[in-house]
DSSP file (Angstrom, degrees, kcal/mol; ACC not computed):
  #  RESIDUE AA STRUCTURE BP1 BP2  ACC     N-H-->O    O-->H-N    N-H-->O    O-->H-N    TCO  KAPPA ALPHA  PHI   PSI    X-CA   Y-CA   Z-CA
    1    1 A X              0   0    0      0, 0.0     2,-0.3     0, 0.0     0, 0.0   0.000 360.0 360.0 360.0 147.7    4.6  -22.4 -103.3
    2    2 A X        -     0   0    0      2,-0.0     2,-0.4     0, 0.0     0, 0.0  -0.922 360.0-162.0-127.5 151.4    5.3  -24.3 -100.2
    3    3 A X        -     0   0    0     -2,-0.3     2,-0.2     2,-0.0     0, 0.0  -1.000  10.3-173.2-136.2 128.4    2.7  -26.8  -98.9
    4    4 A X        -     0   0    0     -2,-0.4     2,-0.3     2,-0.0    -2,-0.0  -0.763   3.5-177.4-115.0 168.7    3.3  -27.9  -94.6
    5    5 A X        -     0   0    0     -2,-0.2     2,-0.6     2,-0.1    -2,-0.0  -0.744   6.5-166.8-156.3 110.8    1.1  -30.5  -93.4
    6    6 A X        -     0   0    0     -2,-0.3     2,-0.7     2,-0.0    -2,-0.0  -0.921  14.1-154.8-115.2 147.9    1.3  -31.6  -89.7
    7    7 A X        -     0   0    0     -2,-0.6     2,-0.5     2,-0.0    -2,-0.1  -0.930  27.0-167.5-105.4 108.5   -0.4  -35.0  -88.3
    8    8 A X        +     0   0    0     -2,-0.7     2,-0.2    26,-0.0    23,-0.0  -0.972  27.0 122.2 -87.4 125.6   -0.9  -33.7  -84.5
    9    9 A X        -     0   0    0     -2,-0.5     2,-0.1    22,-0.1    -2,-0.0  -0.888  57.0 -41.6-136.0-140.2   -1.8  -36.5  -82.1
   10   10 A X        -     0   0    0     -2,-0.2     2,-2.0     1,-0.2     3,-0.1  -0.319  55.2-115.1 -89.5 149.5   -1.0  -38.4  -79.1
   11   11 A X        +     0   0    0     15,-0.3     3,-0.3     1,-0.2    -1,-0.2  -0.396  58.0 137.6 -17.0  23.1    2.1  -39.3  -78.5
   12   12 A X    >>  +     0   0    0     -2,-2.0     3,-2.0     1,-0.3     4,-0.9   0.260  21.7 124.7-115.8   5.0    2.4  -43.1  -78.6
   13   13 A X  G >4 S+     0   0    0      1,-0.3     3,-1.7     2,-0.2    -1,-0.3   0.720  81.0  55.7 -19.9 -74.4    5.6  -43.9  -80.4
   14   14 A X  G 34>S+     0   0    0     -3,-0.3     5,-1.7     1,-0.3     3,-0.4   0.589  98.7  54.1 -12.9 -57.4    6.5  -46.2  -76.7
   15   15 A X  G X45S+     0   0    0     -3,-2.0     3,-1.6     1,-0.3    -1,-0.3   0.728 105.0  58.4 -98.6 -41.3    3.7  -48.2  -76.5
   16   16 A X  T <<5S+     0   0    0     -3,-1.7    -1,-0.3    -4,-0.9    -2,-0.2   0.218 111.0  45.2 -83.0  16.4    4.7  -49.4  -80.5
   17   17 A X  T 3 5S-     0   0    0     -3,-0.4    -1,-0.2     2,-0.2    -2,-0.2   0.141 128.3 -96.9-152.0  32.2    7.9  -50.4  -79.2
   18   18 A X  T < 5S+     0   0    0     -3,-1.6    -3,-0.2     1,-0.1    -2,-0.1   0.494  85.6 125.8  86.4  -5.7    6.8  -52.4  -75.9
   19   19 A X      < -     0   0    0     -5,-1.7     2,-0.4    -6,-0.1    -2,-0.2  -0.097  60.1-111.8-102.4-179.7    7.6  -49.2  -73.6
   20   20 A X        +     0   0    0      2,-0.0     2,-0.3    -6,-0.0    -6,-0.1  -0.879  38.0 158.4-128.8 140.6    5.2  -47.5  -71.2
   21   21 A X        -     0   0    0     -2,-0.4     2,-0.7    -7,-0.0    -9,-0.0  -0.951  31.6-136.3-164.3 139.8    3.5  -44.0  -71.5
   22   22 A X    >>  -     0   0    0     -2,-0.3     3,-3.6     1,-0.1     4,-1.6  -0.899  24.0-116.3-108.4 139.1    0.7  -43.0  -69.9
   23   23 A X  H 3> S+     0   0    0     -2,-0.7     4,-0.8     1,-0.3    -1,-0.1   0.227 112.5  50.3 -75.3  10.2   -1.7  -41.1  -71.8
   24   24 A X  H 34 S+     0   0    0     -2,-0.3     4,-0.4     2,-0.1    -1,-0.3   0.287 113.3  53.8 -89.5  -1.3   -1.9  -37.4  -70.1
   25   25 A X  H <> S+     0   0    0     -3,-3.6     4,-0.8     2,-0.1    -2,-0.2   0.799 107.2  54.7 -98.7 -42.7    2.2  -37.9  -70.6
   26   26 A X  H >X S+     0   0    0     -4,-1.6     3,-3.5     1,-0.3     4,-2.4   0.975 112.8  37.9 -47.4 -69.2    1.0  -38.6  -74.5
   27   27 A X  H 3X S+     0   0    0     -4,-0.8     4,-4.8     1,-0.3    -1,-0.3   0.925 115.6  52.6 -58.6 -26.8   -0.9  -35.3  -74.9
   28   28 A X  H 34 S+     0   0    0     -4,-0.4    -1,-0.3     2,-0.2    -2,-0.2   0.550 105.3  49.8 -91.0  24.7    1.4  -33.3  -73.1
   29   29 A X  H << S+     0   0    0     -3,-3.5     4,-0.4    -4,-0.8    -1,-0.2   0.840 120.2  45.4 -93.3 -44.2    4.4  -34.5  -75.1
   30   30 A X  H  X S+     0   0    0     -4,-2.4     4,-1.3     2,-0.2     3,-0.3   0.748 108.4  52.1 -62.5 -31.8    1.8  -33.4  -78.2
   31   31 A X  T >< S+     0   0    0     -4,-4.8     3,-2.4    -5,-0.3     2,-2.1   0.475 108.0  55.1 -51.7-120.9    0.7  -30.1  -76.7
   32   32 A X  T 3> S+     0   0    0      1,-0.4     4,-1.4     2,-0.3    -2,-0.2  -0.131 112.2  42.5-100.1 -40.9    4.3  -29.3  -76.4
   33   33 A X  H 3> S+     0   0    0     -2,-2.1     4,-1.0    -4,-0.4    -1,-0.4   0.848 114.6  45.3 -89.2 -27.7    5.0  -29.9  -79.9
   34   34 A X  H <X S+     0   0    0     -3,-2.4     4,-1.0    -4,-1.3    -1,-0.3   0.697 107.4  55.9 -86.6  -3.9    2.1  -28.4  -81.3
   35   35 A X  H >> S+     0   0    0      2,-0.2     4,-3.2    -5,-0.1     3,-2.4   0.994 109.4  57.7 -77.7 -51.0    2.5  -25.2  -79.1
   36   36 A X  H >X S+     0   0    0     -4,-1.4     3,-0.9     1,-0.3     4,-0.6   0.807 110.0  40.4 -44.9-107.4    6.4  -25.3  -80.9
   37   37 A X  H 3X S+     0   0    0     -4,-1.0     4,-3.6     1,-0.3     5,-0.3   0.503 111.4  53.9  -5.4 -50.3    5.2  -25.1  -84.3
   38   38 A X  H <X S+     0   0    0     -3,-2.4     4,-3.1    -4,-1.0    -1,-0.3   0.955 113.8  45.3 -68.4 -57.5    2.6  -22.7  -83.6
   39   39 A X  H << S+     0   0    0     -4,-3.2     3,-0.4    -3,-0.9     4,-0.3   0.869 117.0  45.0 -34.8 -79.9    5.4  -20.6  -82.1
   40   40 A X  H >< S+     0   0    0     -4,-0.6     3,-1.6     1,-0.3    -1,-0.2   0.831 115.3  44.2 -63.5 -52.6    7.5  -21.3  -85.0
   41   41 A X  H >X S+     0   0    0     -4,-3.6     3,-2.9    -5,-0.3     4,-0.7   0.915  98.6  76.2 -67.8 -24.9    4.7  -20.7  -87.8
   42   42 A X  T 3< S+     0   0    0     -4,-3.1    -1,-0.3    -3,-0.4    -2,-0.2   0.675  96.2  51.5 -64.0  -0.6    3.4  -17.3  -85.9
   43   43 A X  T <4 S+     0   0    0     -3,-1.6    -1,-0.3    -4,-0.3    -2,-0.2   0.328  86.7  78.1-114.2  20.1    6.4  -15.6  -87.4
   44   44 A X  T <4 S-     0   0    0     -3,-2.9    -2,-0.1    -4,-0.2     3,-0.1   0.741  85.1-139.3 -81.5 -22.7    6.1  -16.5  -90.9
   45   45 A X     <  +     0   0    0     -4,-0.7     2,-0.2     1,-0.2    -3,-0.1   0.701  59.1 138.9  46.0  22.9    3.4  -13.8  -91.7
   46   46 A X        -     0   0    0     -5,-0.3     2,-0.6     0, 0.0    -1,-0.2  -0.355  59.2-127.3 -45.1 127.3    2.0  -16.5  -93.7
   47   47 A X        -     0   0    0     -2,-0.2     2,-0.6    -3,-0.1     0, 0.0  -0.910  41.7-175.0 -96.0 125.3   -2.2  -17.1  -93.6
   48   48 A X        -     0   0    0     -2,-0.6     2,-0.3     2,-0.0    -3,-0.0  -0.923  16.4-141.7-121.6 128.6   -2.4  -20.6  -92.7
   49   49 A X        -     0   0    0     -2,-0.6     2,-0.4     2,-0.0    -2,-0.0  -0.777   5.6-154.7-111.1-177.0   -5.2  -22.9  -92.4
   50   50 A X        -     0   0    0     -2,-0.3     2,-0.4     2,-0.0    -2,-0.0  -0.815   3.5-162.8-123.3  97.7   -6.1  -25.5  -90.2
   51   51 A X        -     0   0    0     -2,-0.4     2,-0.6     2,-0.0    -2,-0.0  -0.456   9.1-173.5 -81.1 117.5   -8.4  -28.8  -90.5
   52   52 A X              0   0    0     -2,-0.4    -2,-0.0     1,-0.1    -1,-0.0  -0.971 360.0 360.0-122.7 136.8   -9.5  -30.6  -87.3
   53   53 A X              0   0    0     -2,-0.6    -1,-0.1     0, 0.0    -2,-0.0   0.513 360.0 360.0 -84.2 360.0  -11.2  -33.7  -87.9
């Protein structure tokens, strides 16, 4: 058995290291990533679920 777990949110990795990001740059750096995954998991033929808080 394999167990995945992804923590989706914003982007903000910059900001914790003094740097500048503006926060529509933040979600789209995290859409981008979650679309990649989704991409990635949709060939697994896998049933997956998903919890959003």
């Amino acid at each position: 058995m394999v167990l995945l777990s992804f923590d989706i949110e914003e982007f903000d990795m910059p900001l914790e290291y003094k740097g500048e990001i503006s926060f529509d740059k933040q979600i789209s750096i995290s859409q981008h990533g979650l679309e990649n995954i989704l991409n990635i998991l949709k060939n697994t033929e896998q049933k997956l679920p998903f919890f959003l808080p």
